[in-house]
N, C-alpha and C positions, 0 to 999 in steps of 0.2 A: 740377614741370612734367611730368616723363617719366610719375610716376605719373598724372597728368591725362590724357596724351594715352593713355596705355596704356588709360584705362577707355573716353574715347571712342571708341577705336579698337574695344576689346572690344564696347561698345555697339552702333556702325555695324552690325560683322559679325555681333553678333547677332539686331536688326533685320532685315538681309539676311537670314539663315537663316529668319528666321520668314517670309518673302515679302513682297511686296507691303503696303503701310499702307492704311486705312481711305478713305483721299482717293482713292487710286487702285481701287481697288476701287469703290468710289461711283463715281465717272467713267462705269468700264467698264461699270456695270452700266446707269447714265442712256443711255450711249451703246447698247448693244442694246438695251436699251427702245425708244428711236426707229426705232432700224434695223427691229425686229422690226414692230411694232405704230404703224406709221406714221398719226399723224391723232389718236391716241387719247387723249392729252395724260393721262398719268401721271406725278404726281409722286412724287418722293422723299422722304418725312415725314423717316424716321428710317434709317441702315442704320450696325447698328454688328457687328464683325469681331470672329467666335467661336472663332477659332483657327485651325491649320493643321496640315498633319503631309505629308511629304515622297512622293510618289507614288512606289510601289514597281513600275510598271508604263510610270515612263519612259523612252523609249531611250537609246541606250547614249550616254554624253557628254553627256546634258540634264540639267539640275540642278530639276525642276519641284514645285511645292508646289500641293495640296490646302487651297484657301481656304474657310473656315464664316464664313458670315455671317447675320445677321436683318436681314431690312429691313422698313419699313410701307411702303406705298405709298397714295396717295391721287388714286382718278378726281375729274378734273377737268370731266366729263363722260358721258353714260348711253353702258354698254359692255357689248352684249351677247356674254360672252366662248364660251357656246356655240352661237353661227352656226355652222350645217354653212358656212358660203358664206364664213370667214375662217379665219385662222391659230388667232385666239382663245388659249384657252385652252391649246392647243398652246404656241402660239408661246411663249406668258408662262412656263410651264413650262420649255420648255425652254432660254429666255432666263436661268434666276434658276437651274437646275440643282437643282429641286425633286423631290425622291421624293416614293412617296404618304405623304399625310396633312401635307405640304410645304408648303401655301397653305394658307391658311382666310381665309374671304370671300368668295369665289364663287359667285354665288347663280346655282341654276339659273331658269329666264328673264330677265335680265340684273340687271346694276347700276345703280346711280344716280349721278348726280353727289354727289359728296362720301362715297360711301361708302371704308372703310379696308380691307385688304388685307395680310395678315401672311405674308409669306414667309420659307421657311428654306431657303437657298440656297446653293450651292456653284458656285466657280468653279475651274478647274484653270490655273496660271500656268505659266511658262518665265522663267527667270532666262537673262537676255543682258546678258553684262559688269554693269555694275550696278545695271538695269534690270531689271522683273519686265512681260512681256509675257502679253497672257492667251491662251491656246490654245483654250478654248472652255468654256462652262457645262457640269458634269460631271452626265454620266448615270448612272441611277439603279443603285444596284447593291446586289440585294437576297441580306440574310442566306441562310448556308447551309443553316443548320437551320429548319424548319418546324412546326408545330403544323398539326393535323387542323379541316378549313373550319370546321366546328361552333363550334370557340372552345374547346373541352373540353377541359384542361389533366391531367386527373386519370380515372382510371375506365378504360371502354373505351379510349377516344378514345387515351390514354397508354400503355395495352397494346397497340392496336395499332401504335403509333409504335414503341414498345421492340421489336416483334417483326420489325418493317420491318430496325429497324439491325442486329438479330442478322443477319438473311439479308442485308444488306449485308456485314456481316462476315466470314460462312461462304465456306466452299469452293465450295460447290453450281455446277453447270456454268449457263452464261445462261440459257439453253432454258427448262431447270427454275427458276432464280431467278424467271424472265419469268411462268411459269403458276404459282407461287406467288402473287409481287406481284398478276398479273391479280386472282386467287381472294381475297386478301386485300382487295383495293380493291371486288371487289362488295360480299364481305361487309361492308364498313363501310359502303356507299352507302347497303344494305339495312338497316344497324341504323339508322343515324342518320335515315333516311325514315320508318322504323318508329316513332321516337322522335317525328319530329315529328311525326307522324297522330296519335302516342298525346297529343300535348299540344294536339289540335284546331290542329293549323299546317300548315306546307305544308315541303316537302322540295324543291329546286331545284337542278338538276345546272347546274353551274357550270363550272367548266375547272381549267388545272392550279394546283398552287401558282403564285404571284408573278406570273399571267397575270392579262392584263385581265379575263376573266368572272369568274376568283374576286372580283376587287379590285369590281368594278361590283356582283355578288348582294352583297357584304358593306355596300359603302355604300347599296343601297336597301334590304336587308336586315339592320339591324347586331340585335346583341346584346338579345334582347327583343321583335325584332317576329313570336315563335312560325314565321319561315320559316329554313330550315336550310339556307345552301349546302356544296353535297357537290364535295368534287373530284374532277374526272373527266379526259377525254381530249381534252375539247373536242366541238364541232356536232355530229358525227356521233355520239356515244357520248351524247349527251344526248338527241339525238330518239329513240333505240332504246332508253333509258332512260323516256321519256315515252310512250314507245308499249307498253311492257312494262306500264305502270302504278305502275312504282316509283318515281316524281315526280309531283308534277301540275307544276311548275312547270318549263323549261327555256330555255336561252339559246344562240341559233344562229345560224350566218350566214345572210342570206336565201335564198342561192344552194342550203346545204344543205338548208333547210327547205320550198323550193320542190320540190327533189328527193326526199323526204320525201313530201309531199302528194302529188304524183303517180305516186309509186311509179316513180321513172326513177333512172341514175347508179348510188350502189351502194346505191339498198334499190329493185331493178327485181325480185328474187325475193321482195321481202315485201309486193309490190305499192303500193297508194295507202295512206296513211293520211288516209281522209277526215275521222277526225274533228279532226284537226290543225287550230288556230286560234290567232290572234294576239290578244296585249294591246294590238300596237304596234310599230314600229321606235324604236330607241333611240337609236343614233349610227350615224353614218359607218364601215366598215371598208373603207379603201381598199387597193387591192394596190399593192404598194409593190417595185418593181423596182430592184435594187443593185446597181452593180458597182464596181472598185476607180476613182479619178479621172483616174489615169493609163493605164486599159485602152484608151485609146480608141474605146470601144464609144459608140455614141448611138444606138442603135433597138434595140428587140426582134429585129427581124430578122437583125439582126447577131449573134444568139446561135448560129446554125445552130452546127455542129460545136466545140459550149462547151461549159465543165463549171458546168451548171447544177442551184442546190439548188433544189426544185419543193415539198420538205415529205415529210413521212414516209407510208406507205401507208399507206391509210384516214382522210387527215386532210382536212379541206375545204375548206383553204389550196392544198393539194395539186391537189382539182377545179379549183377555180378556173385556178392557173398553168395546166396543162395547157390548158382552155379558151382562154386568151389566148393561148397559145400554137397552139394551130389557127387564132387568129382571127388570125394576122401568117405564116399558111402553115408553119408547123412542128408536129412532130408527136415524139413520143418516139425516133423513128428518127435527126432532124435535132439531135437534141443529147445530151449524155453526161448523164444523169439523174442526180443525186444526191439520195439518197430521206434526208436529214437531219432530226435535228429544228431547231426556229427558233435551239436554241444553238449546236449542233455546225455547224447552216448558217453564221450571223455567225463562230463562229471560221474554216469554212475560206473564207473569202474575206477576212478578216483573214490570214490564211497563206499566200495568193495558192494554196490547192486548191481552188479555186470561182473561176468568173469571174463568177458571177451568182447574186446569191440573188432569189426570188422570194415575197413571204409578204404575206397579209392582212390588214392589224392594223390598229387602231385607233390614231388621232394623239391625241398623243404616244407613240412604241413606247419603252421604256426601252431595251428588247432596242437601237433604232440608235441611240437618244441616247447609250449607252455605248460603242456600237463607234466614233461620229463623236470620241470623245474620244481615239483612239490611229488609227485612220485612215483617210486621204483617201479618200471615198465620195462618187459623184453618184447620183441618184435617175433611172431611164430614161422617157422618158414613151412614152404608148400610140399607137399611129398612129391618127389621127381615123376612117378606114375600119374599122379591126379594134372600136374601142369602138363606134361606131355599131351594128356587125354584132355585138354582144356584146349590149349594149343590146336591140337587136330580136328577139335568137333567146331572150333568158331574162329574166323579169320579177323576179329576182332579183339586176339587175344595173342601176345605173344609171350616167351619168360623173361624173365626179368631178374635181376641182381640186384637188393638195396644194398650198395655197399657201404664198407665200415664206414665207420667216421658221419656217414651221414645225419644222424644225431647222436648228439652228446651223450657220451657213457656207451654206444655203440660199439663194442668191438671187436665184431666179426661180419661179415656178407650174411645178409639174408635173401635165400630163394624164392621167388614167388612169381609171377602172373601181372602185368599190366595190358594198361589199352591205351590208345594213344590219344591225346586232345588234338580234335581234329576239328577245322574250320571250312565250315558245311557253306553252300548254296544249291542252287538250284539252276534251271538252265534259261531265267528271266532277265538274268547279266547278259549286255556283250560280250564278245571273245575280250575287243579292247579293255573292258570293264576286268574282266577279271585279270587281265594281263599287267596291268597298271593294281590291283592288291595282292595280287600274289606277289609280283615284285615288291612291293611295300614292306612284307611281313616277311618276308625270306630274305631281305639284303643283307651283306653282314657289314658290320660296324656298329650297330645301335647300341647303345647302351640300358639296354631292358630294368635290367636293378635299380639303377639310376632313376628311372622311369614309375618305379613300384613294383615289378613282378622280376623275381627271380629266377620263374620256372617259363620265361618267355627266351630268356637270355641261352636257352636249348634249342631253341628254332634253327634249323640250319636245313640247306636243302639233300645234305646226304641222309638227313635221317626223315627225309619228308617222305617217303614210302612206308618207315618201318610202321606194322599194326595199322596200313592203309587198309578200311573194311568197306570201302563204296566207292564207284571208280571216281579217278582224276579228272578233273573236268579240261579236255584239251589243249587251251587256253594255258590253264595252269599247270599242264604239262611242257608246253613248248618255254612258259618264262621260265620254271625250274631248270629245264633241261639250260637253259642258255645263263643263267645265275650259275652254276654248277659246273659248267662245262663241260658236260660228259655226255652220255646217253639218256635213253628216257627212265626219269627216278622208276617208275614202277617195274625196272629190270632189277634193283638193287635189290639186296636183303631177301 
């Protein structure tokens, strides 16, 4: 009998240690379904529990486990999950705590009733006494090592990686490390664009590692479709890449690409770039305003004499803040400027050395889905005057609605300002050329999530006008209009 109890007891505690069981898991997960995605009537096929492993990033006294699970899901009714005008795809994402390539089933122009839904999902628990509570769906957190956007494992692609780590490793003063890396990332923009012209393709500056542009050119562009995304710096460093002629293809905020075309902001000495033209808007990037939940901050206005991250110099996330920031009466003067990038921002306001981060991203951001999983963060919204007065003064700018649910512990709409990711050329394409990628990118059925990017699986041709800030390039007017069936996109919205 001792030995009996002895095993069950050993049993119990083992149990425990592994966290939470399968029933409850299920629950949790039925239960933010409803909460997130209210009306949409998804069911639960299948969800069965992949294991766990102990969170080495919980505080001090918490006993918390990192739950893997697979679930199917099955709509019970037609859900189109990339609505600019819903949580959508957002929400589901950051409900089931899916990285990319996480979901498969998402078809870009919506679902059907009865279609299936395959998720690989993560939840983060808290063990309380001998209960396992869930703390929230765990944000995405991506490898430290990288491979070269091309996909090229071997060759250049692998020399230059090897030579990146050495200068990681060396001595060398920043300064120097910085005008090395610079010199090193042209030259690979330059070979890898070169490579794709040489194989009749097309070369598209994309953004950094593990950033939404990379993850979007990869899922519209994967392995085989002769276009090449190049890593780069982000909007600004890909229009001055497209206007050099070392891309035809580029991905940019509207706001930047507006500033672009009319030679204003910071290409006002390179003057207009008239021949700057659009395939289309893609998704939604809204600006997204953070501060800690206990700061008591609730306006913009209330930033005055804050230590606010704005984004790093020369970045477009950076025009933007500042923008909104003159548009609520403050100015660089009225606040302590932290010129961060999007990671070093989220750690210092995770550190409480930021009161406010400020940055433009596309919904779902992994970058907040991860910070909301260690801590308490509210979203600030825009004053209806400053957005109006935003709105009016830049056609690169429209409002915007974060709705609930869109991250975890979310539970109300936030008002605020986006710009749309827009997929830039020039007029060095054929008509046929662009007629043949526009229809590429605009078709619906794809499966974007599946593919790695979530915020791709919004591409649709109704909303390829909205936050359009540089004209349509002809071309990609007549395939949209004929993909769409209606009139020409830039009469919409």
């Amino acid at each position: 009998m001792k030995r009996l109890f002895a095993c069950l007891l050993f049993a119990m505690l083992a149990a425990c240690g592994r966290g939470p069981d399968v029933d409850i898991v299920r629950a949790d997960v039925s239960a933010q379904l409803v909460e997130a995605l209210p009306g949409q009537e998804i069911e639960i096929v299948s969800l069965k529990r992949r294991g766990s492993q102990r969170d080495t990033d919980a505080p001090p006294g918490e006993t918390r486990r990192l739950v893997y699970f697979d679930t199917e899901l099955k709509l019970d009714r037609d859900v189109d999950f990339g609505a600019w005008s819903s949580s959508g795809i957002s929400a589901l994402v950051s409900v089931l705590g899916a990285g990319p390539r996480g979901i498969s089933g998402v078809t870009s122009g919506g679902n059907r009733a009865g279609d299936l839904i395959q998720v690989h999902g993560t939840a983060l628990y808290r063990q309380e006494g001998d209960q396992w509570t869930l703390v929230a769906p765990v944000g995405y957190r991506p490898a430290l090592a990288s491979g070269p956007a091309s996909g090229l494992e071997e060759g250049p692609g692998a020399l230059l990686a090897a030579i990146r780590s050495t200068l990681d490793a060396s001595d060398t003063a920043p300064d120097q490390r910085r005008i090395i890396e610079d010199e090193l990332l042209m030259t690979r923009q330059n070979i890898e664009a070169r490579l794709a012209r040489n194989a009749k393709g097309y070369a598209i500056a994309a953004g950094a590692e593990h950033g939404q542009y990379l993850r979007v050119a990869r899922a519209l562009f994967p392995p085989g479709s002769r276009t090449v995304p190049l890593v780069t710096r982000g909007s600004e460093e890909n229009l001055q890449l497209l206007r050099a002629g070392t891309v035809s293809l580029a991905l940019s905020q509207g706001d930047a690409a507006q500033d672009a075309y009319e030679g204003t902001g910071i290409f006002t000495r390179q003057g207009p770039h008239a021949a700057l033209r659009s395939l289309g808007s893609l998704y939604p990037e809204p600006l997204h305003v953070l501060v800690a939940a206990g700061s008591g901050l609730t306006s913009i206005d209330q930033l005055r004499g804050k230590r606010v991250a704005i984004g790093e110099a020369g970045a477009a996330s950076r025009t933007t803040a500042l923008r909104v920031l003159q548009a609520h009466g403050l100015g660089l003067d009225d606040i302590e400027p932290l010129e961060l990038s999007i990671g070093d921002a989220f750690a210092a306001l995770r550190l409480g050395q930021a009161d406010a981060v400020m940055q433009v991203i596309g919904t779902p951001a992994d970058d907040i889905r991860g910070l909301l999983t260690s801590t308490p963060l509210r979203l600030l919204p825009l004053s209806g005057e400053a957005a109006a007065r935003l709105v009016d003064d830049h056609d690169g700018y429209f409002e915007y609605t974060i709705a609930r649910g869109t991250y975890p512990g979310q539970a109300g709409n936030i008002s605020t300002v986006a710009t749309a990711a827009l997929l830039l050329t020039d007029t060095t394409l054929s008509d046929a050329e662009i007629d043949s990628l526009t229809r590429r990118v605009f078709e619906s059925g794809r499966d974007y999530p599946g593919l790695g990017s979530a915020q791709a699986s919004r591409i649709s041709p109704a909303t390829s006008a909205v936050g359009l800030s540089v004209p349509l390039h002809p071309a990609a007017a007549r395939a949209l209009e004929a993909l769409a069936g209606r009139g020409d996109p830039t009469e919409e919205h």
